[in-house]
Wavefront OBJ file of the C-alpha trace (Angstrom):
o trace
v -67.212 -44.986 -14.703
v -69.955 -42.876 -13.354
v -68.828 -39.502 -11.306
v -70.548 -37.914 -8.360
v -71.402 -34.250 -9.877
v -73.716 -31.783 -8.752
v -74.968 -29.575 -10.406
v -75.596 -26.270 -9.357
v -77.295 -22.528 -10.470
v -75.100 -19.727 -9.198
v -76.042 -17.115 -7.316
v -74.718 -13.508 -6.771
v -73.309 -15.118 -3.426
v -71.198 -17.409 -5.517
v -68.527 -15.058 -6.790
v -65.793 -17.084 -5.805
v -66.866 -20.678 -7.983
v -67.749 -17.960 -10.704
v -64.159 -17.291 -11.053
v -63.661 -20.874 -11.015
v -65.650 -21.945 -14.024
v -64.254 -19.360 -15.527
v -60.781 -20.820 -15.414
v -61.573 -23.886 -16.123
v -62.723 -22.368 -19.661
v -59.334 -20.145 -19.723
v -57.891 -23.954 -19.546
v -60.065 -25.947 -22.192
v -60.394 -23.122 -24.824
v -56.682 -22.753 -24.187
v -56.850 -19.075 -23.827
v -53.126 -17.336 -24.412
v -52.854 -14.152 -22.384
v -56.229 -14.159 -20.653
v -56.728 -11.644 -18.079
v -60.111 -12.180 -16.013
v -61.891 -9.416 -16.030
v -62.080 -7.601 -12.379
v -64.033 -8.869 -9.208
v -66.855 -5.826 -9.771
v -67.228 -6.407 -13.360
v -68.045 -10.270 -12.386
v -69.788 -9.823 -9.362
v -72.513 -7.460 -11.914
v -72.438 -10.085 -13.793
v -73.677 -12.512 -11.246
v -76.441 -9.799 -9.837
v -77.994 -9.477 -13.789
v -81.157 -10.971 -13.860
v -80.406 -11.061 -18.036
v -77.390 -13.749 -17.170
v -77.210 -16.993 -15.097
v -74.348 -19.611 -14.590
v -74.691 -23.551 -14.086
v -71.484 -25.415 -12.576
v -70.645 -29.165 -11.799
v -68.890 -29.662 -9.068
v -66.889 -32.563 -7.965
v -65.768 -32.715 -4.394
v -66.721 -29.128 -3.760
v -64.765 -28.325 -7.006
v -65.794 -26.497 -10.436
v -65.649 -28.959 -13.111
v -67.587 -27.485 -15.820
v -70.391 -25.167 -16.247
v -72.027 -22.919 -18.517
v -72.891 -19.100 -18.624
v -75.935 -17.788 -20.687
v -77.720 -14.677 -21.577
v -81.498 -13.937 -21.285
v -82.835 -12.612 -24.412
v -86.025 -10.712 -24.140
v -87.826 -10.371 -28.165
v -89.936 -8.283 -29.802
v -91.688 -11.832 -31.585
v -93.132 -13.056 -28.606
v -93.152 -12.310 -24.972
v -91.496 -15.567 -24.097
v -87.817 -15.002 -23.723
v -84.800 -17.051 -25.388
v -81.808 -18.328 -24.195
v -78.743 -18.148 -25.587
v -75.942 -20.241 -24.158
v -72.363 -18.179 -24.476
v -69.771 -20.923 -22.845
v -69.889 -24.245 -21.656
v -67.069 -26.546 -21.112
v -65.963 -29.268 -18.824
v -62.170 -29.996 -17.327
v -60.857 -31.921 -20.239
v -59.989 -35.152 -17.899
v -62.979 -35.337 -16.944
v -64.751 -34.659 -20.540
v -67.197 -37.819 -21.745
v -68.405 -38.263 -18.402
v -72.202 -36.828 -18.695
v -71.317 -33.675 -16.896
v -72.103 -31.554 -20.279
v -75.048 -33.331 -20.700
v -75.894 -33.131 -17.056
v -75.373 -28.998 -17.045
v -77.327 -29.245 -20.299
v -80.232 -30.923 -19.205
v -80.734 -29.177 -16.112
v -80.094 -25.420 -17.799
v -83.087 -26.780 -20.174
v -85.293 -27.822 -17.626
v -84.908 -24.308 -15.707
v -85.505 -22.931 -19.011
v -88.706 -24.492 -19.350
v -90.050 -23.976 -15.590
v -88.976 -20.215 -16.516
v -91.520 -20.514 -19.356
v -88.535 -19.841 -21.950
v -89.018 -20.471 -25.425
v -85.838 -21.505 -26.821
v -82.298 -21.816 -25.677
v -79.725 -21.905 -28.203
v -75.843 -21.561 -28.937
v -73.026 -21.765 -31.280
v -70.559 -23.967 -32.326
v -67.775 -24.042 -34.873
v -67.974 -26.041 -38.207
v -64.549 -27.570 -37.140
v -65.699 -28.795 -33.909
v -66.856 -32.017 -34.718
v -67.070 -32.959 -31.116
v -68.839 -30.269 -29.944
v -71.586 -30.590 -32.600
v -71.952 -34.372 -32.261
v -72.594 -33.601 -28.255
v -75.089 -30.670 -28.864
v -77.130 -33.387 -31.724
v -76.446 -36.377 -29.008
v -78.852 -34.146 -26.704
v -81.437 -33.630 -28.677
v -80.191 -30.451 -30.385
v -81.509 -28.920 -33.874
v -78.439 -27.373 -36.577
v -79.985 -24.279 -37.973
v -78.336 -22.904 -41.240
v -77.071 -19.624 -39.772
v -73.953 -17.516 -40.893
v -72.249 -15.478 -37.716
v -70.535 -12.292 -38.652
v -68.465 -10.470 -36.056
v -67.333 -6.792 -35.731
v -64.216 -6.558 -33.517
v -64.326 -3.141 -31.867
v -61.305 -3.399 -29.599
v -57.942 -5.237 -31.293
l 1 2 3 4 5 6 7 8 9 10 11 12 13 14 15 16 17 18 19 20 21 22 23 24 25 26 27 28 29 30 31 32 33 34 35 36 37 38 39 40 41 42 43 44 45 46 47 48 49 50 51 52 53 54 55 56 57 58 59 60 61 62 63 64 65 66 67 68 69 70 71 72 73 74 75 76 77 78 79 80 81 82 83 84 85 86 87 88 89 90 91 92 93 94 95 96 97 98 99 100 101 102 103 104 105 106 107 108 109 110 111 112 113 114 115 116 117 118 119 120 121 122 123 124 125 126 127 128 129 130 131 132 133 134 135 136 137 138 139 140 141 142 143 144 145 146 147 148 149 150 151
């Protein structure tokens, strides 16, 4: 069953479907005791030239999207791209819309003159890492180590 989706790149006018996807990833990373951040804090977010947000929409709706950071180096003058969150509305997961948001967040990535986009995803995710290899993505060998500062 194909869906009707567009996809779209926010902009700082789009504070509102902003808050959107980010509820729908509050509901598929079943997030206990979230508390969204204030409208300011979000709306900076949006204005950042260093951070961009894709969405699907169905029906005027957020479905899905993705948020990612701009990642100037020291290597080469070409940024990265590092993807932080993407997720679609779990009924409506398997449908092409992560593929969809993926495919067009590369293609702006390469018309930006990018040189890489990348991401993480959990060794127990099995689903999430057969999606990002489905696409064309490459595993790297990396570790992550995190330093909580606030508890």
């Amino acid at each position: 069953m194909a869906i009707d989706i567009e996809i779209q790149k926010l902009t700082k006018r789009d504070l509102g479907r902003f808050i959107e996807l980010i509820q729908v990833f509050e509901d598929v990373f079943e997030m206990k005791n979230f508390e969204i951040p204030d409208e300011t804090h979000l709306q900076n977010l949006l204005e950042d030239t260093a951070f961009f947000v894709f969405v699907g929409l169905y029906h005027g709706s957020v479905v899905g999207g993705l948020t990612a950071y701009i990642l100037q180096q020291y290597y080469s003058s070409s940024p990265l791209v590092y993807i932080y969150d993407l997720a679609v509305r779990t009924e409506l997961q398997r449908q092409g819309i992560g593929k969809m948001l993926m495919r067009e967040t590369i293609s702006y990535c390469k018309e930006k003159g990018f040189e890489e986009v990348f991401l993480q995803a959990d060794k127990v995710d099995d689903y999430a890492i057969d999606f990002y290899r489905s696409i064309g993505g490459v595993e790297s060998e990396t570790i992550n180590f995190s330093f909580m500062l606030k508890c």
